[in-house]
NUTOR-851292 format. One record per residue: residue in one letter; x, y, z of N, C-alpha, C in turn. Coordinates in steps of 0.05 Angstrom, whole numbers, padded with zeros to 5 digits, always signed. Layout:
aXYZXYZXYZ
...
END
This chain:
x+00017-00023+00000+00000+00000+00000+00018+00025+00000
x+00007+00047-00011+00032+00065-00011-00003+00095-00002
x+00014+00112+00006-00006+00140+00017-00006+00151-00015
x-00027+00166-00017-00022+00182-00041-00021+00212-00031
x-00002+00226-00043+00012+00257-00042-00013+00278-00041
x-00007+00295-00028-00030+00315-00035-00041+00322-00060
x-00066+00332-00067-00070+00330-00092-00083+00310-00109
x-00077+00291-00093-00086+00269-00118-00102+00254-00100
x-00125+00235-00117-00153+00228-00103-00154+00195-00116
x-00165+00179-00105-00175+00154-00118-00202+00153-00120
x-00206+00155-00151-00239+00154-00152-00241+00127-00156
x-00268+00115-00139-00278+00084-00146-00303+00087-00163
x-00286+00074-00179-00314+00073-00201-00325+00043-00207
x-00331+00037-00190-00345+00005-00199-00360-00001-00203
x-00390+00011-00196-00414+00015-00190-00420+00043-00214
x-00452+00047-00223-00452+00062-00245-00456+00090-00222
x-00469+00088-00197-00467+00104-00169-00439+00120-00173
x-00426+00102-00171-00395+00118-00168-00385+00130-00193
x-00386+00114-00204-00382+00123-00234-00391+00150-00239
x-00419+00157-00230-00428+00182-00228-00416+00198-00217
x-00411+00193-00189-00402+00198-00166-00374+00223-00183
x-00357+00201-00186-00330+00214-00201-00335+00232-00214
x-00350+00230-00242-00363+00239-00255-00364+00278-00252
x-00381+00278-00232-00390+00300-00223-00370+00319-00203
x-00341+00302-00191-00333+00309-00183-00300+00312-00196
x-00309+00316-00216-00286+00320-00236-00281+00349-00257
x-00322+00344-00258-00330+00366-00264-00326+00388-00257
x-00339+00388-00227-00334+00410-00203-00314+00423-00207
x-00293+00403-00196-00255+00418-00198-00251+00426-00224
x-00257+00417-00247-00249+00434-00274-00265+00463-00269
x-00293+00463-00267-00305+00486-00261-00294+00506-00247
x-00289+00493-00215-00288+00514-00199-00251+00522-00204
x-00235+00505-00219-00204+00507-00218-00193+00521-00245
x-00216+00517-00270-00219+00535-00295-00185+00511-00309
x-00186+00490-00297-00155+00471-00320-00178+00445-00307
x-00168+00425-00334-00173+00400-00348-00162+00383-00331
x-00179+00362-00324-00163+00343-00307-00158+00328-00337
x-00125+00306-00340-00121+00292-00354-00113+00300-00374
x-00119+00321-00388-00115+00335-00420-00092+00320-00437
x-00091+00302-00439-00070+00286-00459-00054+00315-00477
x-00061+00321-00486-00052+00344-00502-00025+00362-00486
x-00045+00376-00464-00037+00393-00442+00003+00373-00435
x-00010+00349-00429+00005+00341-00424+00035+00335-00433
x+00027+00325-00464+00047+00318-00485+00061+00346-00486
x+00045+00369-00486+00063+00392-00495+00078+00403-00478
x+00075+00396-00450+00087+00401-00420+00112+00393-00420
x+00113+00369-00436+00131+00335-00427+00145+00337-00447
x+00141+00348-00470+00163+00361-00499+00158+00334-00508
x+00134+00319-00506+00137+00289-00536+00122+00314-00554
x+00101+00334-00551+00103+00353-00581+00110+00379-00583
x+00112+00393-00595+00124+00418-00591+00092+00438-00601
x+00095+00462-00591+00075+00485-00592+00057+00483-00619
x+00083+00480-00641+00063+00487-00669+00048+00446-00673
x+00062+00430-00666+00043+00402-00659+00018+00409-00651
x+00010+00420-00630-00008+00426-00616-00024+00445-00627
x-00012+00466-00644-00027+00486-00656-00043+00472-00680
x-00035+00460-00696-00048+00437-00712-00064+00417-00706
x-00056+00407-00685-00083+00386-00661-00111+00410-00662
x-00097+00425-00652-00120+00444-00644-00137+00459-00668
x-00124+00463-00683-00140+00477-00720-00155+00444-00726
x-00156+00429-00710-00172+00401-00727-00194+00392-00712
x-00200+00408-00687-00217+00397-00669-00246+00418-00676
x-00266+00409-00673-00287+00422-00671-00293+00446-00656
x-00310+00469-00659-00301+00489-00640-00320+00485-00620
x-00308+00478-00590-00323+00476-00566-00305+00488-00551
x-00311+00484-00522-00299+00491-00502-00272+00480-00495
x-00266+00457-00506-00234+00440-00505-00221+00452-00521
x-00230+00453-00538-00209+00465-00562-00203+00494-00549
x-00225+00508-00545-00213+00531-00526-00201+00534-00500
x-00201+00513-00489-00178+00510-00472-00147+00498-00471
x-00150+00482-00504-00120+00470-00511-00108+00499-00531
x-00126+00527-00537-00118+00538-00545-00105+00553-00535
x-00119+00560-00514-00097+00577-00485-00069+00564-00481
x-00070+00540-00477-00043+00518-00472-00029+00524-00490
x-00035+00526-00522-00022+00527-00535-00003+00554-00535
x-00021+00576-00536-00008+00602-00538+00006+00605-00511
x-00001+00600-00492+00018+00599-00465+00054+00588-00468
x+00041+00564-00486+00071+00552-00488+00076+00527-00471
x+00095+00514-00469+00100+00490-00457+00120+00487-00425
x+00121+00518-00431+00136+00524-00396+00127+00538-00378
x+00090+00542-00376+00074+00554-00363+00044+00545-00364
x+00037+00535-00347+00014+00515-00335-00010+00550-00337
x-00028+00533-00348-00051+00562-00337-00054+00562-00317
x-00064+00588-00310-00067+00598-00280-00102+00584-00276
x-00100+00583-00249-00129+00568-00251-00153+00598-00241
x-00173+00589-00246-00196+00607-00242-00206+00603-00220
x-00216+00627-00201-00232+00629-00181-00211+00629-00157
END
């Protein structure tokens, strides 16, 4: 068994209950924190497997919603500055 670090949560999702459960509380923190839990993207461009203009092209191919406008901020930010969170 190991503790897990501040920050980080174990959601049980076994049950479609919990499943929800997570669900909603994943939501919340993106809402109330204004950043993506998980963003594969976010990530890759953090971690240098793609570089800015990679990402700028991911992002010219996605539909326009609310993700794409938040991988677009990431993008123009750059890969050595995390958005600031909201609220």
């Amino acid at each position: 068994m190991k503790l897990l670090s501040r920050g980080i949560a174990w959601l049980d999702t076994g049950t479609t209950k919990t499943l929800l459960e997570a669900s909603n509380y994943i939501a919340t923190i993106e809402h109330r924190q204004g950043l993506k839990i998980a963003c594969l993207e976010e990530v890759a461009l953090r971690m240098g497997f793609i570089t800015q203009s990679d990402l700028a092209r991911i992002v010219d191919g996605l539909p326009k919603n609310e993700y794409r406008d938040y991988l677009r901020i990431v993008c123009d930010e750059g890969p050595g500055v995390a958005p600031e969170p909201v609220g």
